[in-house]
Structure formats: C-alpha cells, structure tokens
C-alpha positions in Angstrom: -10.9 5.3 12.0 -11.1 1.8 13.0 -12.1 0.7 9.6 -9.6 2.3 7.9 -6.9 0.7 11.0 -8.6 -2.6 9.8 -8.1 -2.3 6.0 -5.1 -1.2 6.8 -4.1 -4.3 8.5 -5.8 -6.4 6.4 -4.0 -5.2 3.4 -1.0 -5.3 4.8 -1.6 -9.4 5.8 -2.8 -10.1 2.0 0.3 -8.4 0.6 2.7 -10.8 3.0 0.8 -14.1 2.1 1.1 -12.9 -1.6 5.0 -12.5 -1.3 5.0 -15.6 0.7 3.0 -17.5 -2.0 5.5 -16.0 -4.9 4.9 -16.6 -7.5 1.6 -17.8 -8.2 1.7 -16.6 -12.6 4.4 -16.5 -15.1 7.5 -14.4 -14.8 8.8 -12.3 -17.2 12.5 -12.4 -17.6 13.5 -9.0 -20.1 16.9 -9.6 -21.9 17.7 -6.3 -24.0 19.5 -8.6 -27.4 17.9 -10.6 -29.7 17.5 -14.7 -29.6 20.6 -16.3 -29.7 24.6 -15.5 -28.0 26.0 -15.5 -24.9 23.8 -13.3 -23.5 20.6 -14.7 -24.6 21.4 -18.1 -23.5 22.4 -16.9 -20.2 18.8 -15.5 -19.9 17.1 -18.9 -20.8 19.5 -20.3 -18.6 18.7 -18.5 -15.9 15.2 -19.0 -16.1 14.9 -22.5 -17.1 16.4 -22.9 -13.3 14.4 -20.7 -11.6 11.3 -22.6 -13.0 12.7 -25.5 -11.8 13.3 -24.4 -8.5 10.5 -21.9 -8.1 7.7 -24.1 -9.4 6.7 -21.4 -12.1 7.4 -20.8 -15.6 9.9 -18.3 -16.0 9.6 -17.1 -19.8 12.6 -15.2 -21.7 11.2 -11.5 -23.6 13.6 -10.1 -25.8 13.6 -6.9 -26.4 16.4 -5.8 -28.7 17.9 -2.6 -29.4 20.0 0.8 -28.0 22.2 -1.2 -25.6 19.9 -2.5 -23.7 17.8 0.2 -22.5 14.8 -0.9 -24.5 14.8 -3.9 -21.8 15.8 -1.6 -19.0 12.7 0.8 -19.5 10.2 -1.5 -20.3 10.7 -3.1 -16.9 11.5 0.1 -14.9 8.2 1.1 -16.0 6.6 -2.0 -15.1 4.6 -2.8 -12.1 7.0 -3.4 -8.9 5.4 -7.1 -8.1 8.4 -9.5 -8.6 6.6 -10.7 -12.6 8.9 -8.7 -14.6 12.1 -9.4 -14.0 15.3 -7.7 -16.3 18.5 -10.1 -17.3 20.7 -6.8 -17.4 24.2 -6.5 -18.0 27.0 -4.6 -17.1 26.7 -2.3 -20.1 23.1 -1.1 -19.0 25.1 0.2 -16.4 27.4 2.4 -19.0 24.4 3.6 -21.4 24.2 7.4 -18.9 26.9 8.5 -20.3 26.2 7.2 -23.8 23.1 8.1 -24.3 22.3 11.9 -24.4 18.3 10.9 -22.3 17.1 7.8 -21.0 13.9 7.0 -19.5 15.4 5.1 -16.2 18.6 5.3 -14.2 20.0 2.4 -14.5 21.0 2.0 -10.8 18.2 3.9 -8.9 15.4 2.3 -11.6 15.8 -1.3 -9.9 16.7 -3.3 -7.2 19.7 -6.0 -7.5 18.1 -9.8 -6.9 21.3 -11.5 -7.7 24.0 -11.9 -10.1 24.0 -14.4 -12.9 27.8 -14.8 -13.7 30.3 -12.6 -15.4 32.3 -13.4 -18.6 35.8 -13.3 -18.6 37.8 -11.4 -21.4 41.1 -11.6 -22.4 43.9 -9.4 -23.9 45.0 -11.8 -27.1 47.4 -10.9 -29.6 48.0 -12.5 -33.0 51.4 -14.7 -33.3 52.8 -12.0 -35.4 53.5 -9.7 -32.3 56.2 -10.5 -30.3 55.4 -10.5 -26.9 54.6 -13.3 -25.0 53.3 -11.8 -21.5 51.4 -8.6 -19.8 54.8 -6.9 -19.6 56.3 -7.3 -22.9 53.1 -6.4 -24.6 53.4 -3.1 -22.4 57.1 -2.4 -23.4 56.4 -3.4 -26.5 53.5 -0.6 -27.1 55.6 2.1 -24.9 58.5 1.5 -27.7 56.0 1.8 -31.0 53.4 4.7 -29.7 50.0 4.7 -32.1 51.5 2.0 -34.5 49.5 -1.2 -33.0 45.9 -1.3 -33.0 43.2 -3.5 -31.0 39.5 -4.4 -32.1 36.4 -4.4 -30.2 32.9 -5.1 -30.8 32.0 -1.9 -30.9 32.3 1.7 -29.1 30.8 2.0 -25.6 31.2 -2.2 -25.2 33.0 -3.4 -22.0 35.4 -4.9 -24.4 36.4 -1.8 -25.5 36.1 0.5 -22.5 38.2 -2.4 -20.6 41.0 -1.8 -23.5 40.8 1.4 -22.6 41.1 1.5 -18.7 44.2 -0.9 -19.9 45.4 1.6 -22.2 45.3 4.0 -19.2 46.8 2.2 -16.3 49.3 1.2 -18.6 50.1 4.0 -20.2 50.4 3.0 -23.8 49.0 4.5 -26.9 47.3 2.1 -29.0 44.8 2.6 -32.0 41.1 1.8 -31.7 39.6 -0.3 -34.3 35.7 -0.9 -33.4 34.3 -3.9 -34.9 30.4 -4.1 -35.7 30.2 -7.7 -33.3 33.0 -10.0 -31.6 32.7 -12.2 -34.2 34.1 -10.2 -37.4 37.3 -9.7 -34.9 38.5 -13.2 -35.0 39.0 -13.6 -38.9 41.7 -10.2 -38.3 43.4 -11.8 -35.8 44.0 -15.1 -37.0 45.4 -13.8 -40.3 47.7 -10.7 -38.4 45.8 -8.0 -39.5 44.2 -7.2 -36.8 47.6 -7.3 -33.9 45.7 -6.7 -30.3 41.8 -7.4 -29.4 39.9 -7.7 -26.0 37.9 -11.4 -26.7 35.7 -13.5 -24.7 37.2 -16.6 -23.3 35.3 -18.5 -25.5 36.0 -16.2 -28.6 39.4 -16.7 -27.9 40.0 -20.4 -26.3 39.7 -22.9 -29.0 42.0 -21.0 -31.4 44.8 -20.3 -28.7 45.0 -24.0 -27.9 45.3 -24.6 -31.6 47.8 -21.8 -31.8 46.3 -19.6 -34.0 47.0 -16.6 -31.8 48.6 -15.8 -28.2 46.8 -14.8 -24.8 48.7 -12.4 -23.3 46.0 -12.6 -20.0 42.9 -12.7 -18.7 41.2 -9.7 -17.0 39.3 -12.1 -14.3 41.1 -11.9 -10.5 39.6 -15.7 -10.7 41.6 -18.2 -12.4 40.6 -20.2 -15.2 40.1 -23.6 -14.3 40.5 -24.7 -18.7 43.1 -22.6 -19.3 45.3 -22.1 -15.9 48.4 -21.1 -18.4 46.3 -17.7 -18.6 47.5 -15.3 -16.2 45.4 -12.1 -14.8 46.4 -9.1 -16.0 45.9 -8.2 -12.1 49.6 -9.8 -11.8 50.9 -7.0 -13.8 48.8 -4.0 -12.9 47.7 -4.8 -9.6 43.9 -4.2 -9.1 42.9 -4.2 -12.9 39.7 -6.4 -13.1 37.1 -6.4 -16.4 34.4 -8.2 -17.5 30.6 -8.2 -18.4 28.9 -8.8 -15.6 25.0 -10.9 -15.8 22.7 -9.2 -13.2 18.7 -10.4 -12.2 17.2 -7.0 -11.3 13.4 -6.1 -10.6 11.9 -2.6 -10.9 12.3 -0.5 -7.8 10.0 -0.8 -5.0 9.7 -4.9 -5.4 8.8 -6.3 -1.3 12.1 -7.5 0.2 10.5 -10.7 0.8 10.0 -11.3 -3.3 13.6 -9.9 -3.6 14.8 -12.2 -0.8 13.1 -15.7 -2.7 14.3 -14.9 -6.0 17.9 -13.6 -4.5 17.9 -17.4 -2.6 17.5 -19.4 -6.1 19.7 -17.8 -7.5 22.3 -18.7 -5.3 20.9 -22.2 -5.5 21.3 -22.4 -9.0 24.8 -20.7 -9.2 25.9 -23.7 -7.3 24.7 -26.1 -9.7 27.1 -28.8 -10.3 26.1 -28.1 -14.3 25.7 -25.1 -14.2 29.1 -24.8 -12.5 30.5 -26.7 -15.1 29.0 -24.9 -18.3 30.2 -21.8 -17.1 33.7 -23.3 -16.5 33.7 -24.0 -20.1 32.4 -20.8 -21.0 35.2 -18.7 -18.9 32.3 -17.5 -16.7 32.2 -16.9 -12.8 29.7 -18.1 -10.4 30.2 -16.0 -7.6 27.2 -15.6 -5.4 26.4 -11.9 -3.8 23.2 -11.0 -2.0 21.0 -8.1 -2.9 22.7 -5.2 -0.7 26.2 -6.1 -1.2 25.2 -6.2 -5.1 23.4 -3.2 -4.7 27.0 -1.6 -3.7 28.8 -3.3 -6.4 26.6 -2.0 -9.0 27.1 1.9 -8.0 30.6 1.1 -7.7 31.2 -0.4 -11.4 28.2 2.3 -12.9 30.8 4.9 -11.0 34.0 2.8 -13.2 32.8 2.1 -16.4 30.5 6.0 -17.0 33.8 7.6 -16.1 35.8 5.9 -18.5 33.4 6.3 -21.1 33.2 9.8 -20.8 36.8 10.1 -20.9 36.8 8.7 -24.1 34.0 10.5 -25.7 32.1 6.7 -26.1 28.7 7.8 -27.6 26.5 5.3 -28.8 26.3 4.4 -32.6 
C-alpha cells in the first residue's frame, strides 16, 4: 500500500513539473481548410506568436474537408497532453445538425484555451437597390416578398445562417442563392445581379469605398475602427450579433495548468500592437475571454447557430 501511495505521489509530481515545463516538443496546431484564406492565415498567425512567446515551434496541419470535422476528429481523438492543438471555428460548432454522424461533439470533445478573433460580416447591397440603411432595406423586402435574393458561400456557412437569423428577426422573405466560395459572390454584386449578400469586411471594404456597392451594416456590436460610417445592424434589431468566430481548443481532458499557459499567450498576443492592427484592417475583433467564460460562450452560440440550421433544413453539401 505504501508503494502504490508513493507512485501515486510521484506520478502525480512528474505530471505537474511536465505542465510546468510546457511545452518541451512541437505543437500541433489542426486547421480543418486547406493552405491559404482567412482562415488559414489566422492559424499561422496564431502560431507563429505562440512560438514566439512560448519558446516552441508551433507548426500549422491542415486537414481539409467536411466543414471542419476532419480537423475536429483528428484531434478529439488525440492524446489530451496540450501537443495537438485545433484552430476551430465557429462552424465546427454548426456541423451536429448538418451532419447526419460525427465522431466528436463539438462542444463536449474539447476544452476552450482562448479565442483567436472573430470576423465581421456585413449585410451589402449592390447600388441598384434603393435603400440606403438597415430600415429601408427591411421595408423595402416587406413591400417586394420572395422577389430579392442574397448570396452566400454556401449552405450551412455562418454567412448564410446569419442571413437567415436576419431574415427571421426581421421578418422578410428573401431568396437564397448559395454560392460555391465568397469569392464568386463579388463579381454578382458589382454588376447588380446578385441585389443582397452577407460578405466579410474585407470581401466587402475596398469595393464600397470605391462605390461599387452599398453597406447597409455590419453584424459586429464592435465598431469598425476603418469604416465607422458602418453601422451595426444591432441599431436596428436590437441584440442581433453574427460572425465567425476563431477558437484555440485542445482535446478534453488537457491539465488546467497546460490550458491555463496557452489560455495566458493568447491573451498576450491578442494584445499585440500588430496584431491589433492587422485585424483592424481585416474587420476582425480581439477580444480576450478566458477558458470558462469561453467555455459558456461556445454552448451558448453551438445552442444559436444548430437551431437555426435546423430550422432551415441546412444539410451539408
């Protein structure tokens, strides 16, 4: 018995001076898209920081495909020791009730370390519709029922499913055109074919300061510090907030103490005078939240987004 009390103890000590020492190898950081976007540089973002200010490399894996949950499995699976890490994204959070089976849950799989911004996205309009704010665009859909039409990347994005909770809150009837990427959007819109989408700041900035199409608002509750003119859509139906969010979660079961490290550079390199300014630029937030407060965010917003792709009958393509 006191053998097994010592091992016990001993075990216990070498697991603390091994979260202490964290890391001492390599991370693996999981980001479910391939090389290159938003997304992707966000990931090598991310860890390019944490190497610098964790003293260890921190090396980008991307693992493509199925929204996401290629990523999200591989490291749900994996072993619980704080070396493979998942870049996840609010949209991990929707695949439940897109997918008919999934290997993980996508809130109970993992533990929250920190967030890693969240995009903004905007309600823009080409020059050909009329209205020039959140409540004309509203009476302006109530008046003409099914006749406008908005684009999206694609069924079961957060670009479309935030269309949709605006569709809902504001009780319009508009047409659902999904797009295979954000990128075939912008051609439509620019040339009026395309009336209403739900863009990226940065899909949509450079062209609305050139006046190529309107803003109507942003779906942020944070200004934009570039483009102020922008109002949130929140100043029209109170409490409506949308965008991707950028999570840094580990498998379930990782020591507080590993959590807790990687949770505190995080927060050191959200306030990053560059990194601060690049996500500026980009219409990204760098709000900090630590790991339990996260924790409730993400059940809240897997809660949000599942429901309202349910009630559209979003299934993945």
């Amino acid at each position: 018995m006191v053998r097994v009390l010592f091992l016990a103890v001993l075990m216990a000590a070498l697991a603390g001076a091994s979260a202490q020492d964290y890391p001492t190898k390599p991370v693996r950081l999981v980001v479910g898209i391939a090389p290159g976007g938003g997304l992707d540089g966000g990931a090598r973002l991310t860890a390019n920081k944490l190497s610098e200010l964790l003293g260890q490399q921190f090396i980008v894996e991307n693992r493509p495909g199925a929204g996401g949950t290629i990523a999200g499995a591989l490291v749900a699976k994996s072993p619980a020791d704080g070396y493979t890490l998942l870049f996840g994204t609010t949209t991990l959070l929707i695949s439940p009730a897109l997918y008919e089976k999934l290997p993980f849950d996508p809130v109970k799989s993992f533990v929250p370390i920190g967030p890693a911004g969240t995009e903004m996205l905007t309600i823009t309009v080409s020059p050909s519709v009329p209205a020039k704010n959140a409540a004309e665009l509203i009476a302006l859909l109530k008046a003409n029922p099914g006749k406008y039409s908005y684009g999206s990347p694609g069924v079961g994005t957060l670009h479309h499913l935030a269309a949709e909770l605006f569709r809902k809150q504001a009780g319009v009837d508009i047409v659902h055109v999904p797009y295979k990427g954000a990128a075939l959007i912008v051609p439509d819109i620019l040339n009026g074919s395309l009336p209403l989408a739900v863009m990226s700041v940065t899909s949509a900035f450079g062209h609305a300061k050139a006046g190529k199409l309107r803003v109507i608002a942003h779906m942020s509750t944070v200004k934009l510090a570039t483009a102020p003119e922008w109002p949130p859509l929140s100043d029209t139906l109170p409490g409506f907030e949308a965008g991707p969010a950028r999570y840094v979660l580990a498998p379930a079961g990782t020591s507080s103490e590993v959590v807790n490290k990687l949770s505190e550079a995080l927060r050191k390199m959200l306030a990053m005078d560059d990194v601060q300014r690049l996500f500026a630029s980009q219409g990204t937030t760098s709000e900090f939240i630590a790991p339990a407060a996260l924790a409730e965010r993400i059940k809240s917003e897997a809660v949000k987004w599942s429901t309202i792709a349910r009630e559209t009958g979003a299934k993945a393509e």
